[in-house]
N, C-alpha and C positions, 0 to 999 in steps of 0.2 A: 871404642868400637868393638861389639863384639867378634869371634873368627868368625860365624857365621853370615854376618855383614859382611865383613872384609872378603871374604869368598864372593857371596854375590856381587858382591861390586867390582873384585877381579873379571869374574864371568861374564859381568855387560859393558867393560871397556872392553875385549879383547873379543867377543861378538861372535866367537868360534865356540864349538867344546870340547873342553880342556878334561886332561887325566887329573888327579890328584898330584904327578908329581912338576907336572907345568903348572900346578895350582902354586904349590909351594915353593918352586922358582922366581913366581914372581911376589909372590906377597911377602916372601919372607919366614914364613910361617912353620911350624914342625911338622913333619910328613903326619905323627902320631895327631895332633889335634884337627889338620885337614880332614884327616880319614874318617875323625870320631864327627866333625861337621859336616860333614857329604852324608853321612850316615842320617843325620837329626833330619837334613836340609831336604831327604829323600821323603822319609817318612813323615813329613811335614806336607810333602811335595809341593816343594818351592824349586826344586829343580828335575829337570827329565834328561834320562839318557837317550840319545840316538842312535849311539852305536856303543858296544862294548865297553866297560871303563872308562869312557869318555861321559860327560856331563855338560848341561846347560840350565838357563834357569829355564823355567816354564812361561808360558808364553799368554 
């Protein structure tokens, strides 16, 4: 599974939006490769921010 998979599907069990570093609390994942897939997953825009540094997927 790609991280950018593994991201969203962190983001639609936990149904909140999450920072980058609750991203990678829970997946396991390197804070460095979250960051570069929050980045793709934006400009994709497969995810939208609500508030500040916080993220979700799009709706």
């Amino acid at each position: 599974m790609s991280v950018k998979n593994t991201i969203l599907d962190v983001m639609k069990k936990e149904g909140t939006p999450l920072n980058a570093g609750r991203i990678t609390e829970i997946s396991g994942l390197d804070r460095k490769e979250v960051d570069k897939a929050l980045k793709a997953l934006k400009d994709e825009e497969l995810i939208v921010s609500p508030k500040r540094c916080f993220w979700e997927p799009k709706k």
